[in-house]
N, C-alpha and C positions, 0 to 999 in steps of 0.2 A: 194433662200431665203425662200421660202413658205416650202418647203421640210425641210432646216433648223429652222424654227420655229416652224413646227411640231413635230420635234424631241425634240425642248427643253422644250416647252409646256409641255405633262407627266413627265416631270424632275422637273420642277417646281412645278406642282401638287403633284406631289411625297416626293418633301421637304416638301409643304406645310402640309401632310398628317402627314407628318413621327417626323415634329415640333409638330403638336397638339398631336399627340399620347405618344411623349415624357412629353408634358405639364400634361397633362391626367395622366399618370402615376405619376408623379412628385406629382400631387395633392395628388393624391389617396395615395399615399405613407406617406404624412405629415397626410394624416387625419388618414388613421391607427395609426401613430404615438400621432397623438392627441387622439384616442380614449384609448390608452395605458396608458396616463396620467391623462385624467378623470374618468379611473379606480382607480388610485391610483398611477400610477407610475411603473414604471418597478422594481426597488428596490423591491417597499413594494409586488409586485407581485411576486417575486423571493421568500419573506420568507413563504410567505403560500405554503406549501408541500403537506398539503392533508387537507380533509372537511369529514364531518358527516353533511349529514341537513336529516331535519324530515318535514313531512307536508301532506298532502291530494292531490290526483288526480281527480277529477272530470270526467267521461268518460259519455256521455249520463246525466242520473240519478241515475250511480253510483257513491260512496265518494269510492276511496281507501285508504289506508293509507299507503303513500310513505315514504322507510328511502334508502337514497343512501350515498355510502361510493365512494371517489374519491381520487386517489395520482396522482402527477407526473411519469410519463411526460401523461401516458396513459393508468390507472387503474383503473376498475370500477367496482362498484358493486348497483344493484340497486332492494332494494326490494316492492315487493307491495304484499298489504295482504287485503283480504277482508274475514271476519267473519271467517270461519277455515281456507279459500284457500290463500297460501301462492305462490306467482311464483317471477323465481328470475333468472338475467341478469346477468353478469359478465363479466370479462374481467381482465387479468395478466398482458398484456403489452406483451405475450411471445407466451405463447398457445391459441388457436383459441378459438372466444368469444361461451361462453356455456351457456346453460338456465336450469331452472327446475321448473315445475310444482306439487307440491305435491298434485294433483287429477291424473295427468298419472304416472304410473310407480313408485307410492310410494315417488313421488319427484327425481327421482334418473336425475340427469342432462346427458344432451344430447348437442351437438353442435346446436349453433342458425343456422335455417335457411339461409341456401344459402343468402337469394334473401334480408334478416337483417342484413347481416353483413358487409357490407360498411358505408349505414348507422350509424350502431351502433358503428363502428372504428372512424367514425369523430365525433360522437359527443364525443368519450372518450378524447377527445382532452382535458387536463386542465383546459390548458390557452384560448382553442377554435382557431380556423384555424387561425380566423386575427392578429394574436399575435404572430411575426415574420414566418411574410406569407411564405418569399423567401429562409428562412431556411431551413422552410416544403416542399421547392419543389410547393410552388405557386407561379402563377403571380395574378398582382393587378391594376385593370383601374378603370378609376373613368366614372362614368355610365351619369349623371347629378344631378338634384333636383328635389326632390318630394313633394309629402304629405301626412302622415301617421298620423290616429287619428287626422285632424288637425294641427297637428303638421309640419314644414318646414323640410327636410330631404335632405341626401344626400345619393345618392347609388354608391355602388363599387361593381366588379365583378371580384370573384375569383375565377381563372379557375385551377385547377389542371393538370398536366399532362398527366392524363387516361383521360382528355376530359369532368373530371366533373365541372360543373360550381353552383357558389353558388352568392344570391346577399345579400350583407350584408348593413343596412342600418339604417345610422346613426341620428343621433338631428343635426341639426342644430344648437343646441345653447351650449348643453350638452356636443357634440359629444358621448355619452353611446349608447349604440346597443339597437333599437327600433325593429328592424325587420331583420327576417333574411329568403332568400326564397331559397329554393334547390328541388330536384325530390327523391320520396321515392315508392317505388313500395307496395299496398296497393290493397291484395286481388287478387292478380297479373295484376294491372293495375299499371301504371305509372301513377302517380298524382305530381300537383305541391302543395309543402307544405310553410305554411308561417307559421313561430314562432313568438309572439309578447314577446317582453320582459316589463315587466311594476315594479315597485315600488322595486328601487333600496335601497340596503341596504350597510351600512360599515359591512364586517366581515373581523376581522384580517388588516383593513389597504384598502381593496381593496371595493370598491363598486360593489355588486352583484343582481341579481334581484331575488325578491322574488315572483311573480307573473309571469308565461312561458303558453300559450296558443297557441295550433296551430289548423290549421284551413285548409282545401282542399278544397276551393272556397267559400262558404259561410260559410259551414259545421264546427262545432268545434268539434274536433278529441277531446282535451282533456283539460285543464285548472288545470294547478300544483299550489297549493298555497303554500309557505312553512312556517311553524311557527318557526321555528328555522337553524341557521346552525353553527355551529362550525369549528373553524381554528385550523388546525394542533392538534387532535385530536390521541389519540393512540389508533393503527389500532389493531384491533382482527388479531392474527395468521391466515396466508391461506385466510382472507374474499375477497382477489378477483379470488382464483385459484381454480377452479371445484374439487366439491367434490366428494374421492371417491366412484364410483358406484357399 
């Protein structure tokens, strides 16, 4: 009897684990889907195709002047210009993401570093990772409750396949994306990064944020403001595919 009740004991424990985790997931799944609809909805998220926003970078005590161009599913372009210095990010959706500096090399673009180009693939993401996670090839657990800014929050953790894990993290009351935290290699260290999203805007139908701030322990890496952004704007010819060098 003692021998059979040890055996059924981890079975039990086992369901029990294997209930919450399904719960767990269950959650996290409706909250992404809540976070979907206090966007805007999936709809009104389907007709915006692409964006133009203009606005200012903050780095230190520098102001840059940030303009990024973005399509579906996974096309980016993002420039920043300080006084003559112009350097600029990209990305086709096809060919590997490329950059250029017009202080090296007369500007003539070169492939992004190795050690940025993950990185810079997930954030060209649209819609962003949590907006049909399991499409993408992620899973989605619900973490608990926090507190961000004061603010009641809930976090989820989505792990991708290659083992990357990100934690994305919601309102409490809003459900809109407050925070979002992942690992970005920084000088060739591994750092943990946190992006705060602050003062949400309607463009085109969906609510976006115009205020992005990230930060590596205390430290603020950067502070984007944007004064403007435009929906479904007509794209310049080639502006996301490397120019030739």
């Amino acid at each position: 009897m003692i021998r059979l009740i040890s055996a059924v004991r981890p079975l039990l424990v086992l369901g029990v684990l294997t209930s919450a985790s399904l719960l767990r997931a269950d959650l996290a799944e409706d909250l992404a889907n809540k976070y979907v609809e206090a966007l805007g909805g999936g709809a009104a998220m389907n007709l915006l195709q692409s964006l133009r926003a203009t606005g200012r970078t903050t780095l230190q005590s520098t102001e840059v002047e940030t303009v990024m161009w973005a399509a579906r599913p996974n096309r980016i372009r993002v420039e920043s210009r300080y006084v003559n210095k112009l350097f600029i990010q990209g990305y086709d959706g096809e060919n590997p993401p490329w950059q250029s500096n017009s202080e090296v090399k007369d500007g003539a673009p070169i492939p992004l570093p190795a050690s940025e180009v993950k990185s810079f693939l997930s954030d060209s993401d649209f819609d962003g990772a949590l907006v049909n996670y399991a499409q993408k090839g992620y899973s989605l657990d619900y973490v608990g409750t926090a507190a961000v800014e004061g603010k009641p929050v809930h976090k989820l953790l989505l792990a991708a396949s290659t083992g990357e894990l990100m934690y994305f993290v919601l309102d409490a009351k809003t459900y809109l994306l407050v925070e979002r935290v992942s690992q970005k290699i920084i000088q060739g260290r591994k750092a943990e990064i946190h992006i705060y999203y602050r003062d949400y805007r309607r463009v085109g139908g969906v609510l976006m944020p115009y205020q992005i701030e990230a930060k590596a322990g205390e430290r603020t890496l950067y502070i984007t403001t944007l004064n403007q952004v435009v929906a479904n704007p007509a794209l310049p010819s080639g502006v996301f595919s490397s120019p030739v060098s």
